[in-house]
GUROVO-947584 format. One record per residue (C-alpha): x, y, z; residue number from 1. Coordinates in Angstrom, 1 decimal. Each point is the difference from the previous one (the first is absolute). Example, Ala and Ser with C-alpha at 12.3 -4.5 7.8 and 13.67 -1.06 7.14 Angstrom:
BEGIN
+--------+--------+--------+-----+
:      u :      v :      w : num :
+--------+--------+--------+-----+
:   12.3 :   -4.5 :    7.8 :   1 :
:    1.4 :    3.4 :   -0.7 :   2 :
+--------+--------+--------+-----+
This chain:
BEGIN
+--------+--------+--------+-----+
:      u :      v :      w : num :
+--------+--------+--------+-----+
:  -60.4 :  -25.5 :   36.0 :   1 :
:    4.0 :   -0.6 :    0.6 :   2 :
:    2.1 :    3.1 :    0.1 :   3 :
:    1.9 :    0.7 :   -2.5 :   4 :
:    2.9 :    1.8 :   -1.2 :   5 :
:    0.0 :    1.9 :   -3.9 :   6 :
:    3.2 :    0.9 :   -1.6 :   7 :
:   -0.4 :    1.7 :   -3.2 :   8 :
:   -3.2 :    1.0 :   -2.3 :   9 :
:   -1.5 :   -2.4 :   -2.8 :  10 :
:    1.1 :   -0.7 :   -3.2 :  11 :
:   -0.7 :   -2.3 :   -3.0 :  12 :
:    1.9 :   -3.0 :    2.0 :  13 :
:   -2.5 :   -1.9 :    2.6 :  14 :
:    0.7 :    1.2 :    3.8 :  15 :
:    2.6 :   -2.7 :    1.7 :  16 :
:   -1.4 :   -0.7 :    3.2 :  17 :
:    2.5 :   -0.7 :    3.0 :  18 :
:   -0.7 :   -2.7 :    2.7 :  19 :
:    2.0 :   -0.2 :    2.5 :  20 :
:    1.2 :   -3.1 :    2.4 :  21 :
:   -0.7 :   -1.1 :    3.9 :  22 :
:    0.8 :    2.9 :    2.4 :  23 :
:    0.8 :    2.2 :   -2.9 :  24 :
:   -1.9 :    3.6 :   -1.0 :  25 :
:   -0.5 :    1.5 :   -3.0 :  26 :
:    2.7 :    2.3 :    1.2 :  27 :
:    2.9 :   -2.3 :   -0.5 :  28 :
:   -0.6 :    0.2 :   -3.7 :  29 :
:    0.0 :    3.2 :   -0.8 :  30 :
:    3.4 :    0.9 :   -1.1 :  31 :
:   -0.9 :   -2.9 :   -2.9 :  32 :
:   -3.1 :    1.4 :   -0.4 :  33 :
:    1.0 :    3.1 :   -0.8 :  34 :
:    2.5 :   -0.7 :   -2.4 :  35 :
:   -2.4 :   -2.5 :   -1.8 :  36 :
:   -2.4 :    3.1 :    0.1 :  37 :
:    1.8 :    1.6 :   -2.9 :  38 :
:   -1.9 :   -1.9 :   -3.0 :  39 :
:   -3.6 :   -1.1 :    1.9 :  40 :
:   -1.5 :    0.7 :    3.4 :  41 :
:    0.9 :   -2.4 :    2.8 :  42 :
:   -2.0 :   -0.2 :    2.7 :  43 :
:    1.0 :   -2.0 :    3.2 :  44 :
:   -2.6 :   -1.4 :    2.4 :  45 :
:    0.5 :   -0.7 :    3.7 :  46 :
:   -1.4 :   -3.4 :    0.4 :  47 :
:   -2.9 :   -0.6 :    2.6 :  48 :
:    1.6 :   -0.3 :    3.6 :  49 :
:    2.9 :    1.9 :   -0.9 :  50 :
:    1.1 :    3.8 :   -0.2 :  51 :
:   -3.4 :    2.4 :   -0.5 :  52 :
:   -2.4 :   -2.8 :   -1.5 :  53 :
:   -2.8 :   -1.5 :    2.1 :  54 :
:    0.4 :   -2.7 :    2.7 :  55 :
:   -1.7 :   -3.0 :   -0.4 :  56 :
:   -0.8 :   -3.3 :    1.9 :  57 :
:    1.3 :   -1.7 :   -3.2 :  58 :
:    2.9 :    0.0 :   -2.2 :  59 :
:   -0.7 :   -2.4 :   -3.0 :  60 :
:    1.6 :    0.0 :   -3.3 :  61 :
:   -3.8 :   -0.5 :   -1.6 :  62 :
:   -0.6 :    3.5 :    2.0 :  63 :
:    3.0 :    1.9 :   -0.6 :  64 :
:   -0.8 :   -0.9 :   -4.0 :  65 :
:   -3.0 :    1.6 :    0.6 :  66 :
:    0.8 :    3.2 :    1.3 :  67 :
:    2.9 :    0.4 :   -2.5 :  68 :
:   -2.9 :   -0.6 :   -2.9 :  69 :
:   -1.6 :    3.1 :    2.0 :  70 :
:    3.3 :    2.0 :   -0.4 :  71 :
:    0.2 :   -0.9 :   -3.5 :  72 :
:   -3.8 :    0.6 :   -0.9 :  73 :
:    0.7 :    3.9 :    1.6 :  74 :
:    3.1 :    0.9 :   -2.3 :  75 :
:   -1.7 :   -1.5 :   -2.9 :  76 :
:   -1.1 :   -3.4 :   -0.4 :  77 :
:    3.7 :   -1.5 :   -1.2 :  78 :
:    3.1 :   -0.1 :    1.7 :  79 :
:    3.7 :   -1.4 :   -0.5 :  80 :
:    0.1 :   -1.8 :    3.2 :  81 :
:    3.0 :   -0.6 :    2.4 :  82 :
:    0.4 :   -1.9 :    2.7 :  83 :
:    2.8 :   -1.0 :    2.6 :  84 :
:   -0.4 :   -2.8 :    2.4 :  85 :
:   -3.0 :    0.0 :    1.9 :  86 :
:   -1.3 :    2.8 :   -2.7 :  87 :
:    1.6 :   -2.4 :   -2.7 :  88 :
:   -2.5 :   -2.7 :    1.0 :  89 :
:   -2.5 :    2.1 :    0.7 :  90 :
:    0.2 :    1.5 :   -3.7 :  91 :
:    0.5 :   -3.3 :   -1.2 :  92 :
:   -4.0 :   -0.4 :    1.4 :  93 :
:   -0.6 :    2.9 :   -1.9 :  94 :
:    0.7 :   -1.2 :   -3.4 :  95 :
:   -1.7 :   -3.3 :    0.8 :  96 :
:   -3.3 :    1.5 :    0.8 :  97 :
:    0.1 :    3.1 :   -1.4 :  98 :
:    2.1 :   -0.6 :   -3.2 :  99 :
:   -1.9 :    2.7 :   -2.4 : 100 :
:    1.5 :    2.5 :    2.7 : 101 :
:    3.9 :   -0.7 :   -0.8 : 102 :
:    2.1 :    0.5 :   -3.2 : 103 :
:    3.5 :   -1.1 :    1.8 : 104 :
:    0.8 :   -2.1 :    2.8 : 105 :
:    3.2 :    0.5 :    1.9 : 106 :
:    0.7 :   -1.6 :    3.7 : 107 :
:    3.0 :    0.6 :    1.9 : 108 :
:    1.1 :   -3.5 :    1.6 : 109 :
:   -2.5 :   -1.9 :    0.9 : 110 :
:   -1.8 :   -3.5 :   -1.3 : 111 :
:   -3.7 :   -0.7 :   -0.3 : 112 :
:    0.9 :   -2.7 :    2.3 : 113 :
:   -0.3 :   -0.4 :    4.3 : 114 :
:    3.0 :    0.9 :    1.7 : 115 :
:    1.1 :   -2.2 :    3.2 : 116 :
:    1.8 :    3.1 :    1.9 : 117 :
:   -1.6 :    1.9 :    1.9 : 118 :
:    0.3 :    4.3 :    0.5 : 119 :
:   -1.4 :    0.1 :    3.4 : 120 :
:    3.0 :    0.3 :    2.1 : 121 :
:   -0.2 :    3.8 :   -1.2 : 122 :
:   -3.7 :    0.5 :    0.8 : 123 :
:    1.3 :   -1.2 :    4.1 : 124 :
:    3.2 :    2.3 :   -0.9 : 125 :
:   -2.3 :    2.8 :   -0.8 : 126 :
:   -2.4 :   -0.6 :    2.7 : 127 :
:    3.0 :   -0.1 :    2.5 : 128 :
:    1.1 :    3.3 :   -0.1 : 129 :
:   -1.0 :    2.7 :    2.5 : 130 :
:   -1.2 :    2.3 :   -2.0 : 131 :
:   -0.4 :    2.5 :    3.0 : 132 :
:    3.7 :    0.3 :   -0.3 : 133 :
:    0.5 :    1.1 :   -3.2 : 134 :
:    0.9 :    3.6 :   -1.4 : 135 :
:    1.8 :   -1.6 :   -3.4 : 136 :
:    0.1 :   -2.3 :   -1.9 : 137 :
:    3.4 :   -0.9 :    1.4 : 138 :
:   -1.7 :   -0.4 :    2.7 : 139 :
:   -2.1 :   -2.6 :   -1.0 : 140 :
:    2.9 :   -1.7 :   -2.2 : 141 :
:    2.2 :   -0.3 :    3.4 : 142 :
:   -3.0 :   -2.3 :    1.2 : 143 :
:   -0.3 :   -2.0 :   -3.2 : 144 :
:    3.2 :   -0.6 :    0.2 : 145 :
:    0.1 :   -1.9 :    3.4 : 146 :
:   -2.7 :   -1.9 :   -1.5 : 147 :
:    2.4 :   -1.2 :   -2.7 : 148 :
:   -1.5 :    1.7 :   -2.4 : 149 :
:    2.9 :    0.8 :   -2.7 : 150 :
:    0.8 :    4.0 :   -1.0 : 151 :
:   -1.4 :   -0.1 :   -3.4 : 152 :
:   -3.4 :   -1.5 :    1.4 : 153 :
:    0.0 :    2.5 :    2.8 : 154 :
:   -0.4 :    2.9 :   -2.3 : 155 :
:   -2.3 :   -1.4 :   -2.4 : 156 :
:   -2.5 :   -0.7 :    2.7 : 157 :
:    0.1 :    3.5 :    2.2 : 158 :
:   -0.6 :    1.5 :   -3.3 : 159 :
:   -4.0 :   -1.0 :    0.5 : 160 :
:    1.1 :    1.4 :    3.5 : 161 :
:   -2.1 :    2.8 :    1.0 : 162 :
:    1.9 :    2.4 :    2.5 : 163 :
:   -2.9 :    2.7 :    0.7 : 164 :
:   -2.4 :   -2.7 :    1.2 : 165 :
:    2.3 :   -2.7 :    1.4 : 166 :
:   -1.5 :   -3.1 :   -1.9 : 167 :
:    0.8 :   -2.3 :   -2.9 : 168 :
:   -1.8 :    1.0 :   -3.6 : 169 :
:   -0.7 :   -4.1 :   -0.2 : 170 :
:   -2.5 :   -1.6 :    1.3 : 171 :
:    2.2 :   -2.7 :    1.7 : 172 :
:   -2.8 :   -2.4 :    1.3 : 173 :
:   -1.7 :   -0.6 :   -3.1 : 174 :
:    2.9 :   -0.3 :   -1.5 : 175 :
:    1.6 :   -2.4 :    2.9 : 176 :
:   -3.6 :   -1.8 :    0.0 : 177 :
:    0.1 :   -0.6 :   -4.1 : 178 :
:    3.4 :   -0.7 :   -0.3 : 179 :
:   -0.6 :   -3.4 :   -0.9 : 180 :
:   -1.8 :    1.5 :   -3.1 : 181 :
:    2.5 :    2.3 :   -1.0 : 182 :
:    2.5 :   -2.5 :   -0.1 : 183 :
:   -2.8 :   -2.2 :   -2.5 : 184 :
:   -1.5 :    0.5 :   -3.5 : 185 :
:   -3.7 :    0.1 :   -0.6 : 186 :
:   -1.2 :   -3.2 :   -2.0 : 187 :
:   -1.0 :    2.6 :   -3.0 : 188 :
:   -1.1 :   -2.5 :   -3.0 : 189 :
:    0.5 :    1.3 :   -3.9 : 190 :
:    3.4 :    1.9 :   -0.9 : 191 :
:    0.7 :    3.4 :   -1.4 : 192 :
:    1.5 :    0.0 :   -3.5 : 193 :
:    1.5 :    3.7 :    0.5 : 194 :
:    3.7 :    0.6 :   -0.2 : 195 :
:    1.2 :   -0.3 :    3.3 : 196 :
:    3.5 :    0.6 :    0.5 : 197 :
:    1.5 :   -2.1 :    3.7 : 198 :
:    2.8 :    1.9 :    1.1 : 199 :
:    2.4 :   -1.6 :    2.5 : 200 :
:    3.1 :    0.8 :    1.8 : 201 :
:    3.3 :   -2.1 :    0.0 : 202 :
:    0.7 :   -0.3 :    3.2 : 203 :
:   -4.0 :   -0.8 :    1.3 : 204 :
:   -1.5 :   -3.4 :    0.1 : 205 :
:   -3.3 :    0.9 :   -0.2 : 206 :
:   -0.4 :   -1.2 :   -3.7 : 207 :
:    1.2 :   -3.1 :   -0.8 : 208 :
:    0.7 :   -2.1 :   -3.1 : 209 :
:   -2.8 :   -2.8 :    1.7 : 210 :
:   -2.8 :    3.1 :    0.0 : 211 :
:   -0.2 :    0.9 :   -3.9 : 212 :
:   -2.3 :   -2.5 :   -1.2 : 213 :
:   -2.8 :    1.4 :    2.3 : 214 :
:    1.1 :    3.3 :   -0.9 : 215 :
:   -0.3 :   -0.8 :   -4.0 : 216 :
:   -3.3 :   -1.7 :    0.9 : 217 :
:   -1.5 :    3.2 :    1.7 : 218 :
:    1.4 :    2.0 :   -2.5 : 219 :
:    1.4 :   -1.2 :   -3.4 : 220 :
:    1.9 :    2.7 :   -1.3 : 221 :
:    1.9 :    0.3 :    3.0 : 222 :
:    3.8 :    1.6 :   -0.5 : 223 :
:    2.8 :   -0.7 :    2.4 : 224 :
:    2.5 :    2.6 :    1.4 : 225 :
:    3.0 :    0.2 :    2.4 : 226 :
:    1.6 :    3.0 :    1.9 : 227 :
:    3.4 :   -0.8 :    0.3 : 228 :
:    1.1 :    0.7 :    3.8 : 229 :
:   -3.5 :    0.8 :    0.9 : 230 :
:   -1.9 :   -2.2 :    2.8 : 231 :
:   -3.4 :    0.3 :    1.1 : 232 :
:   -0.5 :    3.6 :    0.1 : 233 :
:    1.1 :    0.3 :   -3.6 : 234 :
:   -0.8 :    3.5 :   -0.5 : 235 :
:    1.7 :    1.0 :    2.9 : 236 :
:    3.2 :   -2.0 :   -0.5 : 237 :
:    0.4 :    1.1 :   -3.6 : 238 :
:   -2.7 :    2.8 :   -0.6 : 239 :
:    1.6 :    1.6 :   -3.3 : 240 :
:    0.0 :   -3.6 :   -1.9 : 241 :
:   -3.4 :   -0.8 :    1.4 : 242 :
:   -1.2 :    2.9 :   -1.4 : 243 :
:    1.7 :   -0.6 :   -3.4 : 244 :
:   -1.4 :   -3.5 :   -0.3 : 245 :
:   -2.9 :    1.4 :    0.6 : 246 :
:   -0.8 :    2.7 :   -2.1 : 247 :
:    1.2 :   -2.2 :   -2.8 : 248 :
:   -2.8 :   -2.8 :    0.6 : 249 :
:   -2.7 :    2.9 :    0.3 : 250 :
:    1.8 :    1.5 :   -3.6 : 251 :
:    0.0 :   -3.3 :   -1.4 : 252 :
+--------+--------+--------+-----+
């Protein structure tokens, strides 16, 4: 089963479960988690390949649904689900094959669509540094950075850095040999008729006008929501109004 994180104890309110995007941990949420921990549990998962979770020669959104449904079937059968990114589409999966397991839907940025980009310059980043060299974490963000690799991104990946053992929490050649599937959607067929709430920053281009009719055809009640300022990492750039937004969808 994935690792994963609880913040708080259960209450009347369905669990929210956390997911996480590509190179991120279940660590980089909990200062939201905890906070969101004050009126239900919140439990946040280290997907497969990344932070404590297994490694795996595959890393499929039809899998990574299925081990969330595992997660959700150990803290009680129904969930509030969220997802960022990568975890966005992966949750996204979820509700399409496992909709009885969902009340709420939120993703963080992210489109039940392919994306033509690709993420694997940071995978040869990663892979480039001598870890042999490194003490700290500055240590390892000094050789990000002469790979090009901008501050911001530098700290967000040493933290699935780990120091003791002097290797990467991510399993960087499944994920460098799936990329191509990671940047896709699974052909899922059916839709889930949940309330499902897409939540978008400003300043990100990840969700675009052009991608909400297949986002209303997967899932009808879909909502619409914009983080003014915020860009990809939305709940990083603007963490108190991500919150806010929400805990008022969940409320609703």
């Amino acid at each position: 089963m994935l690792n994963f994180i609880p913040h708080g104890t259960a209450t009347d309110a369905p669990p929210l479960l956390i997911a996480h995007g590509l190179y991120g941990s279940a660590r980089n949420w909990g200062v939201i988690a905890k906070r969101l921990s004050d009126q239900r549990q919140v439990v946040a998962v280290d997907m497969r390949n990344h932070g404590q979770s297994p490694w795996t020669d595959r890393h499929r959104y039809e899998d990574m649904a299925e081990d969330l449904a595992e997660v959700i079937a150990a803290i009680g059968g129904t969930a509030d689900v969220l997802g960022h990114s990568m975890g966005g589409k992966a949750s996204m999966t979820l509700a399409l094959t496992h909709g009885d397991m969902l009340r709420r839907l939120i993703v963080g940025d992210v489109a039940p669509v392919p994306y033509g980009h690709t993420q694997i310059q940071f995978i040869e980043a990663m892979r480039a540094v001598d870890l042999s060299t490194v003490e700290k974490r500055s240590d390892a963000e000094a050789q990000l950075a002469a790979f090009g690799v901008e501050p911001a991104l530098q700290s967000f990946f040493t933290q699935s850095l780990d120091l003791k053992e002097k290797r990467w929490r991510l399993n960087l050649d499944t994920l460098a040999a799936d990329m191509d599937q990671i940047l896709s959607f699974p052909e899922v067929g059916g839709h889930w008729d949940g309330p499902a709430l897409f939540l978008t920053g400003s300043e990100s281009n990840y969700v675009l006008p052009e991608h909400r009719p297949r986002i209303r055809a997967l899932f009808p009640q879909a909502r619409f929501a914009r983080l003014s300022g915020a860009g990809h990492w939305l709940h990083a750039d603007k963490p108190r109004e991500f919150e806010a937004t929400v805990r008022a969808f969940l409320n609703a």
